[in-house]
C-alpha positions as CSV (number, residue, x, y, z in Angstrom):
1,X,-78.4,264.2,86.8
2,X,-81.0,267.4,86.7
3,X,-79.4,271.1,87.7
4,X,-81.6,270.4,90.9
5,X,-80.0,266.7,91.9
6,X,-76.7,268.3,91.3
7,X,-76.8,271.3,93.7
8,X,-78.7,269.1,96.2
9,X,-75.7,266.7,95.6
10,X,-72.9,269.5,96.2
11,X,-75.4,271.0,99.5
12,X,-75.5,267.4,101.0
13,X,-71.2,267.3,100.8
14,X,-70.5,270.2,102.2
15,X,-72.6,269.6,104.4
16,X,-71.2,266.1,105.4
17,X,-67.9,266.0,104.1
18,X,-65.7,267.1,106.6
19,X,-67.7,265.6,109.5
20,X,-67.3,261.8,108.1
21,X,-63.8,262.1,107.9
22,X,-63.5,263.0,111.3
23,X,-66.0,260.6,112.9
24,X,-64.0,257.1,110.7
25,X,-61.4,257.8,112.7
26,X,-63.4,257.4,116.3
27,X,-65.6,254.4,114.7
28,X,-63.0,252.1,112.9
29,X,-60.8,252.3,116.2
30,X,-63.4,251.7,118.9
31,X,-64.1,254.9,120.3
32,X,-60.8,256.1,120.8
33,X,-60.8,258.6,123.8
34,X,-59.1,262.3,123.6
35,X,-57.2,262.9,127.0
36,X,-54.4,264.0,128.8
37,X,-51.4,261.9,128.6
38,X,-49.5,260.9,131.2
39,X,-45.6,261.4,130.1
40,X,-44.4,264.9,131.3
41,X,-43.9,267.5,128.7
42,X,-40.4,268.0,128.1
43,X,-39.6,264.3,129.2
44,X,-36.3,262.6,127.7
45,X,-37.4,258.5,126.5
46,X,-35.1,255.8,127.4
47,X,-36.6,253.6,124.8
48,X,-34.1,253.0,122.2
49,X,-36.6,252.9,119.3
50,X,-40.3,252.4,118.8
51,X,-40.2,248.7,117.4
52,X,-38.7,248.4,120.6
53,X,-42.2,248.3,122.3
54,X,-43.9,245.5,119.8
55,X,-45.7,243.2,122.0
56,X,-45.7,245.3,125.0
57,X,-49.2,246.4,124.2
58,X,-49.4,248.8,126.4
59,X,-49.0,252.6,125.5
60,X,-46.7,253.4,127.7
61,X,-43.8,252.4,126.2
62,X,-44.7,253.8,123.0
63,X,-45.5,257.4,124.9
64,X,-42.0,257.8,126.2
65,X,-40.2,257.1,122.8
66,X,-42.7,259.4,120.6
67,X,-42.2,262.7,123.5
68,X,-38.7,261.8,122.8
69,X,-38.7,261.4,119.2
70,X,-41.1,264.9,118.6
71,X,-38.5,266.7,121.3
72,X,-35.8,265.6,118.8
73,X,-37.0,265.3,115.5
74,X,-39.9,267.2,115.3
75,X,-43.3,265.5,114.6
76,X,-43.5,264.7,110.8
77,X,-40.2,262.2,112.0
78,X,-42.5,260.8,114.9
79,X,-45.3,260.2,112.7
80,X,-43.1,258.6,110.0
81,X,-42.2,256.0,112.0
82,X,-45.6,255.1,113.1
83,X,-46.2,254.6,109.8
84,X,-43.2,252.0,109.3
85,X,-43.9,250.0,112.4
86,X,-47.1,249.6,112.0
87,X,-46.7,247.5,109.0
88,X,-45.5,244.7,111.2
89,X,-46.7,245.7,114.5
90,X,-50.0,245.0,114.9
91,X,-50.8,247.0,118.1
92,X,-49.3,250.1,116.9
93,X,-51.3,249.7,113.9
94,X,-54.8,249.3,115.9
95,X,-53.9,252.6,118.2
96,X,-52.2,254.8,115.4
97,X,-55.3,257.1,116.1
98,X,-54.2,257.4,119.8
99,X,-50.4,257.5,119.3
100,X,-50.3,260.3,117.1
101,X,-52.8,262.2,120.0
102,X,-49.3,261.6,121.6
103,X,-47.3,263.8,119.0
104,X,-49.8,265.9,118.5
105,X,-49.8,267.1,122.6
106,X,-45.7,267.5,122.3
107,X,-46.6,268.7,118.8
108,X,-47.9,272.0,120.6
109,X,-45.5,271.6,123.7
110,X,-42.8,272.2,121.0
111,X,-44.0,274.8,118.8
112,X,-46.8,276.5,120.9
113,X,-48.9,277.5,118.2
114,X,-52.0,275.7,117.0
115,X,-51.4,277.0,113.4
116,X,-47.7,276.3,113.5
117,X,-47.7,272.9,115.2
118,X,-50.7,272.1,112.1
119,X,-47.8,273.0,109.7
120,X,-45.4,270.4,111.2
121,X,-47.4,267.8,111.1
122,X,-50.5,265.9,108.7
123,X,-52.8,264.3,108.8
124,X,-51.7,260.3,109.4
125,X,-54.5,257.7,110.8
126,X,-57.3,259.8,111.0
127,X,-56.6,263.5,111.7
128,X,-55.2,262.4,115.4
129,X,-52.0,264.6,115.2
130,X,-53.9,267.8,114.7
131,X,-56.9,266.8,117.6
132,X,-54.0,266.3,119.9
133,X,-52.7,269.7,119.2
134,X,-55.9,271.6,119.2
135,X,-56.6,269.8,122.6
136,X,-53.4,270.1,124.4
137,X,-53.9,273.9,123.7
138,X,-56.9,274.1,124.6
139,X,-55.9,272.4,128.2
140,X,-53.6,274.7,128.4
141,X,-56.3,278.1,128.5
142,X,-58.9,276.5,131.5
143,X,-62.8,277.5,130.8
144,X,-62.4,281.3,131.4
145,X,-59.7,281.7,129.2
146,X,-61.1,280.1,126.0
147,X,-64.4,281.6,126.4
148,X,-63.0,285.0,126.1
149,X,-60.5,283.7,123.3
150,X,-62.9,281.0,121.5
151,X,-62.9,282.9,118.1
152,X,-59.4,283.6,118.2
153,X,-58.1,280.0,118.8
154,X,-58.8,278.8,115.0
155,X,-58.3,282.3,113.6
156,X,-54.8,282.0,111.9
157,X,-56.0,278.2,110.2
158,X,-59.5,280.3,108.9
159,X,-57.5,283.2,107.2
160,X,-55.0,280.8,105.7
161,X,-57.3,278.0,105.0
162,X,-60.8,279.2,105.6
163,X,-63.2,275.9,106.3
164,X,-60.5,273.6,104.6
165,X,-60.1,270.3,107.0
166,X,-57.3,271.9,108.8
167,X,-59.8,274.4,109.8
168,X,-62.3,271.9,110.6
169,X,-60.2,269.6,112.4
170,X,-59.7,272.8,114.7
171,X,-62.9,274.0,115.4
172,X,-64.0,270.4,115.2
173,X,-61.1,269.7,118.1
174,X,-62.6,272.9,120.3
175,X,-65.9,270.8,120.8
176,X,-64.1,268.1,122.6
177,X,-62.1,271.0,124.2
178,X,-64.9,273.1,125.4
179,X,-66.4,269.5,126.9
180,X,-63.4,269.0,128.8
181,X,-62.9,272.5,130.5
182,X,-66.7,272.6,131.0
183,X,-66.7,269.7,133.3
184,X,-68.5,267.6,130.6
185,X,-71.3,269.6,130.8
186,X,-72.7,269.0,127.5
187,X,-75.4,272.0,127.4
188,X,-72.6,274.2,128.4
189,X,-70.5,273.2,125.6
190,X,-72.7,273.9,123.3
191,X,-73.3,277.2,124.0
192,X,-69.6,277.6,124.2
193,X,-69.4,276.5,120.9
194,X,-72.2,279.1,120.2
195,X,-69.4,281.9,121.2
196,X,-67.9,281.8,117.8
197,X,-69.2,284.2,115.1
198,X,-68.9,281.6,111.8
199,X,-72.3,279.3,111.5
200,X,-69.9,276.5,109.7
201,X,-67.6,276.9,113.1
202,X,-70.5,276.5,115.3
203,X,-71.7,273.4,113.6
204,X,-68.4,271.9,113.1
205,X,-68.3,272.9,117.0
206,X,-71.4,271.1,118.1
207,X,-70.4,267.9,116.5
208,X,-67.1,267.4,118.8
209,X,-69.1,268.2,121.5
210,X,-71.3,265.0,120.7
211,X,-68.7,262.7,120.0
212,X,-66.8,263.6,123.1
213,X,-70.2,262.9,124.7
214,X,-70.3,259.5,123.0
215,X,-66.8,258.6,124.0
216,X,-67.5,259.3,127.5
217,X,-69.5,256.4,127.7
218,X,-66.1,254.4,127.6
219,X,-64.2,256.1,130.4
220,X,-64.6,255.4,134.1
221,X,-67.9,253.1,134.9
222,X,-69.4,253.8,131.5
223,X,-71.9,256.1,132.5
224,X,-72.7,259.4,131.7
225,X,-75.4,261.6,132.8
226,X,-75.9,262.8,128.7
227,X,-76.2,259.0,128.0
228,X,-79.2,256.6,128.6
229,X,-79.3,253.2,127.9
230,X,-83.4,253.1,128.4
231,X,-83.3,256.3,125.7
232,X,-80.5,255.7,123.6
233,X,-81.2,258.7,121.1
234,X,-81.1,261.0,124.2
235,X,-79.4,263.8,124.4
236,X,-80.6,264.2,120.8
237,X,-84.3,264.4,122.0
238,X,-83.8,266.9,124.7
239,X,-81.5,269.6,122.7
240,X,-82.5,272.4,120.9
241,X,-83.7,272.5,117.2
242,X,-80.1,274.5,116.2
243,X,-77.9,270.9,117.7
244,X,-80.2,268.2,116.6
245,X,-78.6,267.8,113.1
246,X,-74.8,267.3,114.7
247,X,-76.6,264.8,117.4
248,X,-78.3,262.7,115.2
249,X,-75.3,262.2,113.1
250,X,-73.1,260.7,115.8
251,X,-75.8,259.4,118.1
252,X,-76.5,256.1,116.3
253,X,-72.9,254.6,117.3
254,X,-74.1,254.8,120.8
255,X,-77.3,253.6,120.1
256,X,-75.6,250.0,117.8
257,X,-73.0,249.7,120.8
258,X,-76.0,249.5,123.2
259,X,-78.1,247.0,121.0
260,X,-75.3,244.9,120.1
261,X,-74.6,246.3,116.9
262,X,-78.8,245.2,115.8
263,X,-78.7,247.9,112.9
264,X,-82.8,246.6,112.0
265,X,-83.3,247.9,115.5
266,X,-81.6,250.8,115.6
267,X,-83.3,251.6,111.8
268,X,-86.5,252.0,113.6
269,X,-85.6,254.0,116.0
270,X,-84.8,256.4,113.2
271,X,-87.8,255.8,111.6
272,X,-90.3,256.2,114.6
273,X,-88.6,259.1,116.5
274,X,-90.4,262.2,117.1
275,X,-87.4,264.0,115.6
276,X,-88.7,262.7,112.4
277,X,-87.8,265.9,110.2
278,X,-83.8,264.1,110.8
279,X,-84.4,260.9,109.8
280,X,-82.6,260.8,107.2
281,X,-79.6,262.4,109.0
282,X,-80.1,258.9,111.3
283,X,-80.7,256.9,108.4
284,X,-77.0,258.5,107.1
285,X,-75.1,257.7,110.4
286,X,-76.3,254.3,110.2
287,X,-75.0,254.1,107.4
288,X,-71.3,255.4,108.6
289,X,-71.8,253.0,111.5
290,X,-72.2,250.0,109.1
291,X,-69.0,250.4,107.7
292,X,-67.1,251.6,110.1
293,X,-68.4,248.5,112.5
294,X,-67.2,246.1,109.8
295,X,-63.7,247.8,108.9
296,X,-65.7,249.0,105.4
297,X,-66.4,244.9,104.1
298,X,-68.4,245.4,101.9
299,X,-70.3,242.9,101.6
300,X,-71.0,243.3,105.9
301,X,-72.1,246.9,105.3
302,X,-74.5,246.1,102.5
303,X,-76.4,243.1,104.9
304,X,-76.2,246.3,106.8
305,X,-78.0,249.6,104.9
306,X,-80.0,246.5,103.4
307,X,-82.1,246.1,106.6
308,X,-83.5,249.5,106.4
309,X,-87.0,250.0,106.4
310,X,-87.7,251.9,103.0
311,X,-85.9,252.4,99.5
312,X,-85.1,255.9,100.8
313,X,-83.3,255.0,104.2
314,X,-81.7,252.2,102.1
315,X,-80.3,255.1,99.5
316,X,-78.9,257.5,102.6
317,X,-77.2,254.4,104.1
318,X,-75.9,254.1,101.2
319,X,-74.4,257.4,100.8
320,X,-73.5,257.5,104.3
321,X,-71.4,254.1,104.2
322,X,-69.8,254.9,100.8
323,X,-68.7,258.1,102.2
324,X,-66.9,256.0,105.3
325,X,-65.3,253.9,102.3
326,X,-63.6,256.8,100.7
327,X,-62.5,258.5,103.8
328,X,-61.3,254.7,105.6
329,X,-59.0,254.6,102.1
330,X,-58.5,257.7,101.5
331,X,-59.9,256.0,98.0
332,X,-62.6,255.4,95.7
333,X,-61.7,252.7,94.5
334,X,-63.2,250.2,97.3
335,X,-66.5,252.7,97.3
336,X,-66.8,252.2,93.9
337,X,-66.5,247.9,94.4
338,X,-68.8,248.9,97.1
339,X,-71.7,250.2,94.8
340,X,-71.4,247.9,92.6
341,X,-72.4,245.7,94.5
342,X,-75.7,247.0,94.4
343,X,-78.5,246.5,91.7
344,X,-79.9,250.1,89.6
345,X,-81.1,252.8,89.4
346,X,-79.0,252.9,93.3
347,X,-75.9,251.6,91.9
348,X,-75.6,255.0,89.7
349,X,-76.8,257.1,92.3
350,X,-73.8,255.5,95.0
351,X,-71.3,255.7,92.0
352,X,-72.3,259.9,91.2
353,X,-71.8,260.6,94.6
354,X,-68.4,258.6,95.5
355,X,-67.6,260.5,91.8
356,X,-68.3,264.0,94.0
357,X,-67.1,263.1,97.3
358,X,-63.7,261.9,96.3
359,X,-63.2,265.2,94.4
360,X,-63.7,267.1,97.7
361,X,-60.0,265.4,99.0
């Protein structure tokens, strides 16, 4: 690679990097929602243990043992066991994501620090521990509070670990947080999100906002006033130049679940919008999309990228996909199987970059 490919290379990771992670953990699952649960804080669980509740499938069981377990054993224990049932229970397995939310809300019940709670936990299944601290503390400020407080809220995790993915799963988790107290006003988030001083925050900021704006789509009747199935790149087409880039990145999981997962379709929709100056950033979430709709097969999410329209949407599905890989595995060795399964020069270009990614775990 030239001095030039390899600084655009680092610029496009850290730009990326912690923003994939995060979103895997949304797409793999099916659009798991962040909310309120409904076991009282400080509850005792008459469940004996969790692989008491295989089969149930239903969270509820599996709710009243975990605010038990975190009461009593602290989260790290609660997570643990997640881990071990999961192995043979396949519902626990599917809603890992959501039943660490769980701990993560007691998580901060317990310890009542975001930075502390971070510390007592990790980062199991897809970050969900630390977004159901960030948002049970957020729940617990209301709108006024955390507008005053907004740059304070991730402060101890940006001296510690300044923009590490602790960090970014907290700023990350005020996005979803500002939607909620907001009403689910999405413009109102945004400028919330426009409250804190650090441009990396505000991005990182904007992009929970948009995902807790694609989620919505799941709750209630499915509808959303931010969401339109007639304009499915909406609200990407209406916001301002600064939030386009965070849109565009998550706005092409609403568009596949609205066109039954046609990814030539959605393709051109990338490639003829008016936006055209983030195509690439569509033609990159596509790619995201297409392994994260398949559970990273590889052999699905190459069919995939390969019905883009041009060698160069092709190369950022690519990239965008091979980044899912690594972050699904917390690998590279299936992004790797995944490149090669393409012809040159691209299957050098996907190798260089899952090469670069990896080394930013």
């Amino acid at each position: 690679m030239t001095k030039a490919q390899t600084r655009n290379l680092k610029e496009r990771l850290m730009r990326w990097a912690p923003v994939l992670i995060i979103l895997v953990a949304f797409l793999i699952t099916g659009f798991i929602l962040l909310r309120k649960y409904v076991i009282p804080s400080g509850s005792s669980s008459a469940v004996a243990s969790l692989a008491s509740c295989k089969d149930t499938n239903t969270l509820t069981c599996y709710k009243e043992y975990l605010t038990g377990k975190v009461q009593r054993d602290g989260p790290l224990a609660a997570i643990n066991e997640i881990k071990s049932v999961a192995k043979s229970d396949p519902y626990a397995g599917a809603q890992c994501h959501e039943l660490t939310h769980i701990i993560g809300h007691e998580g901060f019940e317990k310890y009542g620090s975001i930075s502390t709670a971070y510390s007592k936990g990790e980062g199991y299944c897809w970050s969900g521990y630390y977004h159901g601290v960030t948002e049970e503390a957020i729940g617990k400020m209301g709108a006024q509070k955390v507008k005053e407080i907004a740059n304070d809220i991730c402060a101890d995790l940006a001296a510690t670990k300044k923009y590490s993915f602790d960090h970014f799963n907290c700023v990350h988790g005020l996005g979803h947080g500002f939607m909620a107290v907001d009403s689910f006003n999405l413009f109102n988030a945004l400028k919330t999100c426009d409250l804190l001083h650090d441009n990396w925050e505000r991005e990182s900021c904007y992009g929970g906002v948009f995902m807790e704006n694609v989620m919505v789509a799941v709750r209630g009747d499915g509808t959303s006033m931010y969401l339109k199935p007639d304009q499915p790149l909406y609200p990407c087409t209406e916001v301002e130049t600064t939030y386009k880039q965070q849109c565009y990145l998550m706005q092409t999981s609403y568009a596949l679940k609205q066109n039954g997962y046609n990814f030539a379709e959605t393709f051109r929709l990338c490639r003829d919008m008016q936006d055209s100056d983030f195509s690439m950033t569509c033609y990159h979430s596509i790619g995201r999309d297409a392994s994260g709709a398949s559970s990273s097969n590889i052999a699905k999410t190459k069919a995939s990228c390969e019905q883009a329209p041009s060698a160069e949407a092709l190369e950022e599905c690519v990239v965008g996909a091979l980044k899912d890989f690594v972050s699904y595995y917390h690998s590279d060795k299936q992004a790797l199987e995944f490149c090669a399964a393409f012809a040159e020069p691209l299957q050098g270009r996907c190798k260089e970059q899952v090469d670069a990614y990896y080394r930013t775990f």
